[in-house]
N, C-alpha and C positions, 0 to 999 in steps of 0.2 A: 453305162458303167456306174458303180458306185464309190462314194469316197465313204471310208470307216471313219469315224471320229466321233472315239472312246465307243459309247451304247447306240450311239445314231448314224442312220446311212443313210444318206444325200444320192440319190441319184440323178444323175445329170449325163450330157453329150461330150463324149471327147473330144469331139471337132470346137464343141464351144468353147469347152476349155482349152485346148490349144490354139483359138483361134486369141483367148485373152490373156493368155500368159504361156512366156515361155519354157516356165518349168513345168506346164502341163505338156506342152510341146513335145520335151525332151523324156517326159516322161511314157506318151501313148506312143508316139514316134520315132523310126529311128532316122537318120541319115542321108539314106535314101527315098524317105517317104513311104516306107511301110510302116502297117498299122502294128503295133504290140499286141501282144495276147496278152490285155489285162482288163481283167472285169473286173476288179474289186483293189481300191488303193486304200493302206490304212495312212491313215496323219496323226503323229504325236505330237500331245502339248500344244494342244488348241482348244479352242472354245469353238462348241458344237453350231452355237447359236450365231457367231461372228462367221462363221465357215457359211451359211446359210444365207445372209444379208448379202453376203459378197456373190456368192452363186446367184441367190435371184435377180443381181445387179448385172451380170453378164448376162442374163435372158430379157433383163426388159429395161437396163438403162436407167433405172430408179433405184434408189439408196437412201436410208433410212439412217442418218448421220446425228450425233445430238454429243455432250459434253459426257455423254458417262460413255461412249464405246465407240468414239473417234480414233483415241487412240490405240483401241485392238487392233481395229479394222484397217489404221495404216500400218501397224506391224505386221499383220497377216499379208497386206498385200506386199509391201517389203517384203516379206519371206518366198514367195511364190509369185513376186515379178509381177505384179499384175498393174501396169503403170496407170492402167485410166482411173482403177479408185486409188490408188495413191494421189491424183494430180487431185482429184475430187477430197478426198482428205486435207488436201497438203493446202488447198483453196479455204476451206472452211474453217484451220486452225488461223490462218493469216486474219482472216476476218475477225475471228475472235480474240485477236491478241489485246490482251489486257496489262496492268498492272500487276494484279494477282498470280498471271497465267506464263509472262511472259518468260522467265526464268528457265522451266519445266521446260518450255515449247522450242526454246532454245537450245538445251542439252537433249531433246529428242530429236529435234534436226541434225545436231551432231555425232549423233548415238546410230541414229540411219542414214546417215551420209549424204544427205538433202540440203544441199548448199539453200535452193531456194528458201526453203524453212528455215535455215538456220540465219542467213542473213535478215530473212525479214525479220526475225526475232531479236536480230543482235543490233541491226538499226531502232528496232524501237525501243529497246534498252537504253541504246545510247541518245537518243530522242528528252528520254524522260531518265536522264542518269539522276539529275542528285534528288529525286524522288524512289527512285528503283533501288538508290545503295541502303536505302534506312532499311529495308528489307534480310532479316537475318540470314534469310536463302544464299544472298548476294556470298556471300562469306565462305558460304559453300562449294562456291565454283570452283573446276580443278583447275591448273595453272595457265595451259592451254585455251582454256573457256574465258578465263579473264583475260588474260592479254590480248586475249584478238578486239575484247569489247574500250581497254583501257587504254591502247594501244591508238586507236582509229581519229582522222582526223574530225568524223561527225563527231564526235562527244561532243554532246550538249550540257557545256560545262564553263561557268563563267572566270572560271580562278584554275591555275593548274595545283595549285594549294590541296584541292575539294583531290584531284586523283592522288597526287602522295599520300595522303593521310589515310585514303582508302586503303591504296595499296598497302602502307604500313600494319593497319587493321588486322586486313587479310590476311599477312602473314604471321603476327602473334595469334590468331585463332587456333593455329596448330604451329607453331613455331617449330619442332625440335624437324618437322616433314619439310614446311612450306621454305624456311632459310636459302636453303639448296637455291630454291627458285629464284633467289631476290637478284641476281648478279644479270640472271635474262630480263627480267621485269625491269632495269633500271633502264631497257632502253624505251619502255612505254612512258617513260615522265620526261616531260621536257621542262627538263631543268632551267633553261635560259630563260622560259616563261614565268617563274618564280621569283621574287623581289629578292637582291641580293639579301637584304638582313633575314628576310626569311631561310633560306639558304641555309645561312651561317648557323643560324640560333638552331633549328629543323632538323635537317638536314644532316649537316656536318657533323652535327651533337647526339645525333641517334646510334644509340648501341648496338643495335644490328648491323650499319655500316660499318663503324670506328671498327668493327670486328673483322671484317675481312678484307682481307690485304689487295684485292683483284678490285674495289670498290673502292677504297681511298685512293689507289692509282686515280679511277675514272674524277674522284671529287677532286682533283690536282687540275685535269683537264679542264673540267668546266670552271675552276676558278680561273684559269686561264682566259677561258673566254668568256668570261663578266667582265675581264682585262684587254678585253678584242683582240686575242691570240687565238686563233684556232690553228688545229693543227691540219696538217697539208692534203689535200683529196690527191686521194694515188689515182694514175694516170688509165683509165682502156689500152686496148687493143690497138692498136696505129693512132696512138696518143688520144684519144679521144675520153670524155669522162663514164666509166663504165659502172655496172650497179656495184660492185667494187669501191669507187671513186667515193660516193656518197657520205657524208657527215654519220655516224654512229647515232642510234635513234637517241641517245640521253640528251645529243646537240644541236637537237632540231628546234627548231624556232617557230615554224610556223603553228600560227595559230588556229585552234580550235574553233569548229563551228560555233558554240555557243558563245564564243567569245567576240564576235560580231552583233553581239544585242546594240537594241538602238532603246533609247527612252520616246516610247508614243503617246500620245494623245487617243483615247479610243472613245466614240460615239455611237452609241448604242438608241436604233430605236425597234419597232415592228417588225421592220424589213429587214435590215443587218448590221454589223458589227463593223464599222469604219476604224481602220490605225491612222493618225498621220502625224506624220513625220515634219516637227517645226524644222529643223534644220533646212531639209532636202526641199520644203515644202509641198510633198509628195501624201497622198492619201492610198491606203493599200484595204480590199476588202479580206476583213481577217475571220467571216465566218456570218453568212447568213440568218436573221433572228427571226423569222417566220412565226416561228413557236412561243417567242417571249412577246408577253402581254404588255400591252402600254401601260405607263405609270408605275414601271418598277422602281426598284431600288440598287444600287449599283456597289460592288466593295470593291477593292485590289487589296488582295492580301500582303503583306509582310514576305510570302514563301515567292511572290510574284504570280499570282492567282486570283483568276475574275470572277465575280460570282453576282450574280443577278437572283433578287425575291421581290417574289407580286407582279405585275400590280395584280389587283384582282382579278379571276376571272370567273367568270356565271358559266357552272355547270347547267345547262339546261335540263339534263339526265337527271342529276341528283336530286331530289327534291326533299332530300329531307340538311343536306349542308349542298348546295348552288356555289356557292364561294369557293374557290379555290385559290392556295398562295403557294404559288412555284416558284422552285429554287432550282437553278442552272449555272453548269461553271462551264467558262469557253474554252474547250479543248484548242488552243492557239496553233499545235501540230499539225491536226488533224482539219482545224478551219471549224469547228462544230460543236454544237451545245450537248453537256451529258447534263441528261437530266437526276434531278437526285430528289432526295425524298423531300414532300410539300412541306411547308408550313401546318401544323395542325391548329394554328389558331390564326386566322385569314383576317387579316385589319390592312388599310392604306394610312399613307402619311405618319412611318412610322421609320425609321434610319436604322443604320445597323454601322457595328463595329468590330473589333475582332481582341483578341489575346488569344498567345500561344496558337491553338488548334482549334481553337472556338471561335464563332462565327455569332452575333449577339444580334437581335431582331428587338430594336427598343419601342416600347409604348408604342402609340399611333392610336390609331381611330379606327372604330367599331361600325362598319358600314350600315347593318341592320339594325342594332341601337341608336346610332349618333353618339353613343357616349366614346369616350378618350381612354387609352389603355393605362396602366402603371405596371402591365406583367412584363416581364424581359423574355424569348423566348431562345435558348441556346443550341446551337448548332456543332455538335462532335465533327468534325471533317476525316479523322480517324475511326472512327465508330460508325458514323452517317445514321446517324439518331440526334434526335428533336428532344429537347427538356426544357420545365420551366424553369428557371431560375431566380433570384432575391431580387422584389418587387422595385420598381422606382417608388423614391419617395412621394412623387407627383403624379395626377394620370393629364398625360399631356399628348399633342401631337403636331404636324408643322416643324420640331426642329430639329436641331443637326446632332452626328456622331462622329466621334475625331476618335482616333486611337494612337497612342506611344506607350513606351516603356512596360505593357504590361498594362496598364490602365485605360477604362472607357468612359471617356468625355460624353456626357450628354448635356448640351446647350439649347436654352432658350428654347422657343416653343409658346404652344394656346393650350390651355386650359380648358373645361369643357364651358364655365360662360364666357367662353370669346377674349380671355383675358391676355393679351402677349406677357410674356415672365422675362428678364432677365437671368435669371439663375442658371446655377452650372453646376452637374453633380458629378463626381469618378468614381466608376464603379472597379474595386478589387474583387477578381473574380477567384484568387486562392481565398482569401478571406470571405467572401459572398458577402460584403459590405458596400453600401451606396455612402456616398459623403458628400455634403454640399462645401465647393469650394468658393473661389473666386469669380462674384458676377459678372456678366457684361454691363458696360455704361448705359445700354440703352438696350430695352427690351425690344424682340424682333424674334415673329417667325418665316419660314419659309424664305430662309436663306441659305448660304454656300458657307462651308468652312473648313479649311486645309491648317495643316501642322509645318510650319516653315522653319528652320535654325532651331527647334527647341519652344517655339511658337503659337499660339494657337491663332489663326488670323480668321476674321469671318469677316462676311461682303455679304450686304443686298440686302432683301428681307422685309418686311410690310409689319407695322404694327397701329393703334390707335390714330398716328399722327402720319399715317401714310409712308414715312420713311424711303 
């Protein structure tokens, strides 16, 4: 038989085709298992070329899948039932669920009616919620689409704070549309989760609620039970508690996945990425380090985000730059390092800091010189691009990098003749200005230094005098 689609004709076996899909079935075959008289099928509103990948896939079981015509290819087989490259589809977007992707991959699972896709998409959503909501897309979801994500006990969400304000977002983006919807959406926030004065001041005071009259009933209740009044679960069937019976979603209490965070301790070497737990006294492996080189460098962001540069490592390949300095941030979800773009200027013994969205790589040392850096190299986490930025005043290496408010602490350190320094500079990175503040009493490199109550406290460290 042939199929027509548009200029091109595919010729192929009926039997195959009905043997891989049931709307070829019904279409060569009737009922009783006789053959149709049909030699020539036309197909509108396809792509010739997607029709041909799928055909060659029912004759030899190989398929030619990539990010630019994944998506035909599972609508074609949605269309014409053909589950085995659907399941082969519906496998390769899972795989690739990303950040960037995961929004899209979500409403095409709901769009073709593929709970599997759709859920796996709506749990990584809710995985990586208060990274995923800065995304304008987010905004865009229809009512249905959010509620099932906003709604769900996974959200990985430390404050129920972070979903109200969402929610309220969402629905001034189109407000005269989205209103309608707020009365269903109040049962995705768990109100009782929320600090009363937030509540009050938030809450209570927002003009979209004050406005409807079905909605300040509900804020009566829950003041009620900030007051430990709830009101009464109606009874099942032979008295029993029925889904009837059940607390209204706005007075639900239970707490949200991410709202189980613990504070870890993590230890990072070659092999892997140790959490543990002072309290519990318990050690948990939170992701294998195969890949990361010894003698790196370590941050935790401000967003709560880990991120590993250097140590060096010797390209044997390259022979014209051998050095390489890789930067890695531990996907904690997932247990695994993404790798992200190197270093383009490879030195050791050199600390890093952070402001805002940057990620700062200070001074260090010049493995194949021996001399001491004073360039600062900057890290976009947004962009995922490398820039120089306004030099230190000093080329030093051996000391430490503290970050608060917006400002990067660079302390102490050697000198390229071997000299331990005292000093201490903060760098403002809107202004792109270095400033020498306030020394330490005793010069010292190659020590430890944390930010404690407003603090800067440093421990350890070798200088002249041994220390």
């Amino acid at each position: 038989c042939i199929l027509k689609v548009g200029d091109r004709s595919i010729p192929c076996h009926r039997l195959i085709l009905a043997a891989c899909s049931p709307y070829f079935r019904e279409l060569y075959f009737s009922e009783d298992g006789k053959e149709a008289d049909k030699t020539e099928v036309v197909l509108e509103n396809l792509d010739p070329k997607i029709l041909e990948v799928i055909v060659n896939y029912m004759y030899s079981a190989e398929i030619d899948i990539n990010d630019d015509n994944v998506q035909d290819i599972l609508s074609v087989a949605n269309r014409f039932q053909i589950p085995s490259v659907f399941t082969v589809c519906v496998n390769y977007l899972q795989k690739k669920l990303s950040k960037k992707n995961c929004l899209a991959i979500y409403r095409l699972g709901l769009m073709l009616n593929c709970a599997r896709l759709a859920i796996a998409a709506r749990d990584y959503i809710a995985d990586r919620f208060e990274t995923i909501v800065k995304d304008e897309d987010f905004l865009e979801l229809a009512p249905p689409e959010l509620f099932a994500i906003i709604g769900a006990d996974a959200l990985n969400v430390e404050k129920e704070e972070m979903v109200f304000e969402l929610l309220m977002r969402w629905i001034r983006k189109d407000k005269e549309k989205r209103v309608k919807s707020l009365e269903e959406a109040f049962d995705c926030i768990r109100f009782r989760l929320l600090p009363e004065k937030y509540f009050k001041e938030k809450v209570e005071k927002d003009d979209l609620i004050k406005a409807d009259p079905e909605l300040v009933k509900k804020l009566k209740v829950i003041k009620d039970a900030f007051a430990g009044k709830l009101p009464e679960k109606k009874k099942g069937q032979g008295g029993e508690e029925g889904e009837e019976g059940k607390l209204p979603g706005y007075l639900n209490d239970e707490r949200r996945y991410g709202m189980y965070a613990k504070d870890m301790l993590l230890m990072i070497n070659d092999t892997a990425a140790v959490a543990y737990d002072g309290k519990e006294n318990e050690c948990f492996l939170a992701g294998m380090a195969e890949q990361i080189p010894r003698n790196h460098v370590s941050l935790i962001s401000k967003k709560n985000n880990l991120y590993v540069l250097g140590g060096l490592f010797v390209d044997e390949e390259d022979k014209e730059n051998p050095l390489q300095c890789y930067l890695y941030q531990l996907d904690s979800l997932a247990a695994e390092w993404i790798a992200l773009p190197p270093m383009p200027s490879p030195r050791c013994l050199f600390a890093m800091g952070e402001s805002e969205n940057f990620i700062f790589a200070v001074a260090g040392k010049d493995l194949q010189s021996d001399e001491s850096h004073d360039t600062v190299m900057c890290y976009d986490t947004e962009k995922m691009k490398w820039t120089e930025t306004k030099k230190l005043p000093l080329k030093i290496h051996g000391h430490c990098v503290v970050s608060e408010n917006g400002l990067v602490y660079c302390i102490g350190g050697k000198t390229d003749d071997n000299k331990t320094i005292n000093k201490m500079f903060a760098y403002n990175h809107k202004r792109s200005e270095w400033k020498e503040v306030a020394s330490m009493k005793t010069p010292r490199s190659m020590f430890g230094a944390v930010i404690h109550n407003g603090k800067i406290i440093v421990a350890g460290g070798v200088n002249e005098e041994g220390l």
